[in-house]
N, C-alpha and C positions, 0 to 999 in steps of 0.2 A: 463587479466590485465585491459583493460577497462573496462569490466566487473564491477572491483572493484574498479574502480577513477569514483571521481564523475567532476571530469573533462571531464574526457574523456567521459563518457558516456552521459553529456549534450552537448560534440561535436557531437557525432553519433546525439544524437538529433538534433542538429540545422546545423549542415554542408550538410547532404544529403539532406534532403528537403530543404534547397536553392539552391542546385546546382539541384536537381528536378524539382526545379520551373525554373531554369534559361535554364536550358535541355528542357522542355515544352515552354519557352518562342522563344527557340532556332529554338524548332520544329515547334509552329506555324509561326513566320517568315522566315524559308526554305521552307515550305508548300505555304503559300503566295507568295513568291519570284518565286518560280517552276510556281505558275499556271501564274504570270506575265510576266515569260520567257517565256512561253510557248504560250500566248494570243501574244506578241510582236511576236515572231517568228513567227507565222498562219498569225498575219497579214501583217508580210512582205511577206510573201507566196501569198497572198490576192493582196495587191498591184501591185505585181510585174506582176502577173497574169494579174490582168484587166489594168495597163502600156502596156503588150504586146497586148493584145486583143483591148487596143484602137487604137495604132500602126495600127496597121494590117487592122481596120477600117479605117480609114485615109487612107492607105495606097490603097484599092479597092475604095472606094470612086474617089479619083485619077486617078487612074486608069480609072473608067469605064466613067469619063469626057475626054477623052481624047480621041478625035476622030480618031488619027492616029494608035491606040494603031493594035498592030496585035493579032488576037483573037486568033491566033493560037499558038502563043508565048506560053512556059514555064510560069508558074507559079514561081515569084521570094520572094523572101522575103525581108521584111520590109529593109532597110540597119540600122537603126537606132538601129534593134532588134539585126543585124548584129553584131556591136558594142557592145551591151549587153553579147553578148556571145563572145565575146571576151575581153571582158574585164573578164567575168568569168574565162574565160580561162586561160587570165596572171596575175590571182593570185597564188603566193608563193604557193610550195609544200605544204610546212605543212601547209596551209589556212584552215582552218575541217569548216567556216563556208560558204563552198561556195554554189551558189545555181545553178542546172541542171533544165533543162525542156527542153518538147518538143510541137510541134504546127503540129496540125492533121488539116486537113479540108477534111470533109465527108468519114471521116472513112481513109484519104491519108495522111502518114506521111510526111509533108512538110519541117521541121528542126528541128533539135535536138542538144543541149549545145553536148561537147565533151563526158562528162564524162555518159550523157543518153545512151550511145549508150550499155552500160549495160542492162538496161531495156528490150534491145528487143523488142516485138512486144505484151509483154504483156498491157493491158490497165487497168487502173485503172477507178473505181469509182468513181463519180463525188463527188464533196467535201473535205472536210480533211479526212485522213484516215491516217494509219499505214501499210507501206509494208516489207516484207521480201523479197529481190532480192541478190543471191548467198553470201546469210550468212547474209547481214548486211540490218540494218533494215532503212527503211527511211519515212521520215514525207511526203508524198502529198498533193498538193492542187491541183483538176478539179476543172476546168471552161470551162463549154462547152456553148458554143451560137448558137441557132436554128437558128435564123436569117442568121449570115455570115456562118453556118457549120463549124468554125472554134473551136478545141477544147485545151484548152489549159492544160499541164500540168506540176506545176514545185514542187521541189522535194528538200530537204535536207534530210541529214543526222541525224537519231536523235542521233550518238552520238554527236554533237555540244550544242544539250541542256544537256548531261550528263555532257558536260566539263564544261557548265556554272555552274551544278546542284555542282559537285564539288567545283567550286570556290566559288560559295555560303556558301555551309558549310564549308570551309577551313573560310571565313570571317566570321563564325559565330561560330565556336565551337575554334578556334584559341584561341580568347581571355577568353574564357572559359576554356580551358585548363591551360591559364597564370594564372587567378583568382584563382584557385584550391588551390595553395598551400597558396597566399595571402590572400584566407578567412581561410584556415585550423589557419595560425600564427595572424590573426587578431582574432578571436574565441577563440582561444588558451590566448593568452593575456588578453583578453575580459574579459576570465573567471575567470584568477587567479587574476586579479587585483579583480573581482565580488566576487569573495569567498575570497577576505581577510578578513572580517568581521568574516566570520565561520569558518578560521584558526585560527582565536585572540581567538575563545571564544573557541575552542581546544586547543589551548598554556594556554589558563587562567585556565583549568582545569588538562591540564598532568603537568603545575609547582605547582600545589598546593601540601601541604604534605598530607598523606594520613586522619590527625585529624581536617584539616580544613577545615570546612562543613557549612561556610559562606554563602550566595546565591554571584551568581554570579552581578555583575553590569550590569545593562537593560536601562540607561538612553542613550548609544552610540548604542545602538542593530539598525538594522533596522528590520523594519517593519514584514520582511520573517522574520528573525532568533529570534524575539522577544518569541515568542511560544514555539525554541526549550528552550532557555535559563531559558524562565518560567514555564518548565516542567521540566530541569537538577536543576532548584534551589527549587521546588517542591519535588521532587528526595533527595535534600541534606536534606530539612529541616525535610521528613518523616526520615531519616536515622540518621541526628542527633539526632530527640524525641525516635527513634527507642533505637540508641546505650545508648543515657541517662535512657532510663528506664533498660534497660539491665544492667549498669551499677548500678542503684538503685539495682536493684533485684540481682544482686552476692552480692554489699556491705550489704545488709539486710539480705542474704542466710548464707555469710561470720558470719554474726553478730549473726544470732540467733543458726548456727552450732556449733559457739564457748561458747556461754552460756552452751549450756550441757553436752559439753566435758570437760570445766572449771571445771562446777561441778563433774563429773565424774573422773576429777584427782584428786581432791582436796578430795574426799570422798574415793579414795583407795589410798593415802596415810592416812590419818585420821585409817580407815581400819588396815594397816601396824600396827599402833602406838598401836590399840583397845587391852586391856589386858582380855576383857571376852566375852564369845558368843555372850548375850545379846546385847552388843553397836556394836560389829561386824556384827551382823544380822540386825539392823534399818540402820546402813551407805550400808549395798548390800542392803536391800529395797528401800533407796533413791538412790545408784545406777541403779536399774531396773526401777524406775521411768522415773530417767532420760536418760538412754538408751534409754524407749518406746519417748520420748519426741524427742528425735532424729531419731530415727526409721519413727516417723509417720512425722516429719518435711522431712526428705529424701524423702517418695512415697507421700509426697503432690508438692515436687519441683520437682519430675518425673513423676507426674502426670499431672502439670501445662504442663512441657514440650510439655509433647507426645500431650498435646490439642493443642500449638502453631506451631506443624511441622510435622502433621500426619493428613491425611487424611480420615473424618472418613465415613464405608459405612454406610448406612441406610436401615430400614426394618420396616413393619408394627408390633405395637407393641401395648400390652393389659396394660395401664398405670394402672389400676386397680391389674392388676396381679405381675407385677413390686413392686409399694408398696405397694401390701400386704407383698410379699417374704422380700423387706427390713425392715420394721418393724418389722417383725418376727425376721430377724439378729440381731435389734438394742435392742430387749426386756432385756436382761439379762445387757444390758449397763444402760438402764433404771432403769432397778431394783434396782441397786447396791446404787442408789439415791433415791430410794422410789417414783421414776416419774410413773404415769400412762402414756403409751405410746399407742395411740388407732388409730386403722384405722378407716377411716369413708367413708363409698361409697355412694353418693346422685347420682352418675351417671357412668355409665359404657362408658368411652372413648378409642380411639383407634388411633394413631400417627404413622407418618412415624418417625421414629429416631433411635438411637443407642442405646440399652439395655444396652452397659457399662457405658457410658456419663448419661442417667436417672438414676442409681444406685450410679454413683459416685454426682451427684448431689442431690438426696436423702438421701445419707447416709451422706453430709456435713451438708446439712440442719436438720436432727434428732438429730446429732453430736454436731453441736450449740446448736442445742435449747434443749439435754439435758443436756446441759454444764452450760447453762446459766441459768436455771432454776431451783428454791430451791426443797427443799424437799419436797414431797409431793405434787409435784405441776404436772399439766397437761401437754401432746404433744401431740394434732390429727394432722395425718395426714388425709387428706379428697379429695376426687375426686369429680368434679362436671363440670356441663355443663352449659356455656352460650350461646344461640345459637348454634354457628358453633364451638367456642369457647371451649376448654378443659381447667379447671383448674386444677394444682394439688397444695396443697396449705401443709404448715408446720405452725400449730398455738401453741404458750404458752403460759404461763400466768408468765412470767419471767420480768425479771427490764425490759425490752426494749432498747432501744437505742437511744439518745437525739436526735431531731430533724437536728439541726443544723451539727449532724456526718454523717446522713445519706448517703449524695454524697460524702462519702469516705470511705464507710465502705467496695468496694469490691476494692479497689486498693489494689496492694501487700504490704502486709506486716503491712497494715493499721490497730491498734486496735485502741476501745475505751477505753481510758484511765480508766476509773471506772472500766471496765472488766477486766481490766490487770490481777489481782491475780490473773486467771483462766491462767494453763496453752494450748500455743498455740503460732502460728507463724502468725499468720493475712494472710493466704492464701483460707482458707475455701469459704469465699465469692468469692474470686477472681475466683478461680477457677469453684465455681458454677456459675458465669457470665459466663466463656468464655466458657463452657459445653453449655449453654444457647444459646449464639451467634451462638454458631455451629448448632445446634438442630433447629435454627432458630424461638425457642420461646423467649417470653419476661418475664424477671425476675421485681416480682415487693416486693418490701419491704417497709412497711409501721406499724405504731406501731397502734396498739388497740382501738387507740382514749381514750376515757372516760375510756374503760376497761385497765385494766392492761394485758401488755406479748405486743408479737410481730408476726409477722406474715409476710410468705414470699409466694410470689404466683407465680408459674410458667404456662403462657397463651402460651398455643400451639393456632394458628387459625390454622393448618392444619390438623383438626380431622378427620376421616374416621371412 
């Protein structure tokens, strides 16, 4: 489900890494905090330490001024230090941070707080240290003094820094835990109110009806959604010119199917009526006429198709040997008009393309031009090489075609008006363009100049 909201999934985005960063922020002020607890706590260890040790200085000092002292007397201790360990003493049971020590002179255990008397006789290492004595673990600080032989050692608990360590993170991850849900619905908020812009222009496209193909409004867009908006009215406008020529080409498909079927009812009732062979045999010859005129209007608009929604493969191919084979097919077409129809090879070229797309493109361009061309008159077809360049070219010496029709002569369904009497559908060119496009050569049609006829050239640059 998140997955597929884009709510949700720019929450994943932006909620964990804030609260990552605020978890790291967490961690380096508990990390900070520990080592400050920890320096405060050595140095009350520290203190308290050189407090008794000066004590106890004073204290011999005193002592050895005092002439009546008896040198045989006990060794006493400080009364002052007395007090210290008794006031350690009469804190509260659950007190965890209290502090134990004891006071050595020359290796002789002199006193020890109450709760020392665990330690035993083991001795620690001078300095701070870390001990384990019957399970639990405790922080030390020696201080030993060469001077008076006295060595001092006091001692807490280090669970007391774990309870501080605790209370640390209890005040520091606390309010992070409260936050949690207050950024999730603050984010959450954030974002629906940030994406109402891209819900408006998904409500302006699921209420439209399916025929209106408007561009959308860009002047409220911002800045982010401006791009999608002019890429879905991009969208619209390819899909309107799309559906309009669509719609051109059935209304024109409609218009010229109906012309020969018109004829074709209109010539077998005529037929019906006919009282002798003879008029009955010229109305089935305009019959068959008009049949083949619907015949070839059909595989030229299934032909056009299969180029706009078919895939075509490609292969190295002898365009020499290609239109030779169609000119061969187109001879007895020619004949029938007294057209010389000639191949002419100035150069042996060799293409990646489709062998039925070059056929059906040759055999429209022979097709034209021997349609359009009188009696007696010429079609070369001709291969040649410019550079890298392959031509194959279709020339005659026919009326040509007005300058001015030119840039319309391959759209669907396009004739030239003076050509009309010539039956046909105005697909031939079209269709030898979009062969073209595919083939990825350039279609060029240009009339004679000075000479009379016309002349269409197809420029492969991908010769092998």
């Amino acid at each position: 489900m998140w997955k597929k909201s884009l709510k949700g999934r720019l929450t994943l985005y932006i909620v964990p890494p804030v609260m990552l960063t605020l978890l790291a922020i967490g961690g380096v002020g508990f990390h900070s905090a520990y080592n400050e607890a920890k320096d405060i706590y050595d140095t009350e260890l520290s203190h308290l330490a050189n407090l008794m040790l000066s004590l106890l200085r004073a204290e011999d000092q005193e002592e050895a001024a005092r002439t009546d002292v008896d040198k045989d007397k006990e060794e006493k201790i400080n009364p002052d230090i007395l007090v210290l360990s008794k006031g350690f003493e009469n804190m509260e049971q659950g007190q965890e941070s209290r502090l134990d020590f004891r006071i050595w002179k020359n290796d002789k255990l002199l006193f020890q707080s109450q709760q020392a008397s665990d330690f035993e006789e083991e001795r620690v290492i001078a300095g701070f240290s870390n001990q384990i004595i019957r399970g639990k673990e405790w922080r030390f600080y020696v201080l030993p003094d060469a001077k008076s032989g006295y060595t001092l050692e006091v001692a807490q608990k280090s669970k007391v820094r774990m309870l501080l360590i605790n209370k640390v993170l209890d005040t520091i991850f606390s309010p992070l835990i409260l936050l949690l849900p207050i950024i999730l619905i603050v984010t959450w908020i954030g974002l629906r109110t940030g994406l109402k812009p891209l819900l408006a222009v998904s409500d302006a496209v699921n209420n439209r009806s399916a025929l209106d193909l408007t561009p959308l409004p860009t002047c409220h867009s911002l800045a982010e959604i401006k791009p999608l908006v002019a890429s879905i009215n991009e969208l619209l406008t390819n899909l309107d010119y799309a559906l309009k020529k669509e719609r051109r080409f059935t209304d024109f498909a409609a218009h010229e199917l109906r012309t020969p079927i018109t004829i074709f009812k209109t010539q077998a009732q005529t037929a019906l009526k006919a009282t002798d062979d003879s008029e009955r045999r010229v109305i089935l010859e305009a019959q068959v006429q008009a049949a083949n005129r619907a015949a070839n209007l059909v595989d030229q608009l299934l032909t056009l198709a299969r180029l706009e929604h078919t895939d075509i493969p490609t292969e190295s191919l002898s365009i020499n040997d290609i239109a030779r084979e169609i000119v061969e097919e187109r001879l007895p077409l020619a004949g029938e008009k007294k057209i010389a129809l000639q191949f002419k090879q100035e150069a042996v070229a060799s293409i990646h393309g489709n062998k039925e797309l070059l056929a059906i493109i040759l055999s429209n361009l022979i097709d034209n031009a021997v349609k359009y061309t009188p009696e007696h008159g010429n079609v070369i077809v001709s291969v040649s090489m410019q550079g890298q360049t392959a031509n194959l070219s279709v020339c005659d010496n026919g009326p040509g075609i007005p300058e001015d029709k030119l840039p319309y002569v391959t759209e669907r369904f396009y004739r030239v008006y003076r050509n009309q009497q010539q039956p046909g559908a105005g697909l031939g060119l079209t269709i030898v363009k979009r062969a073209a496009e595919i083939m990825g050569a350039t279609l060029i049609l240009q009339n004679k100049g000075t000479e009379r006829g016309f002349e269409c050239v197809l420029q492969f640059s991908d010769s092998i």
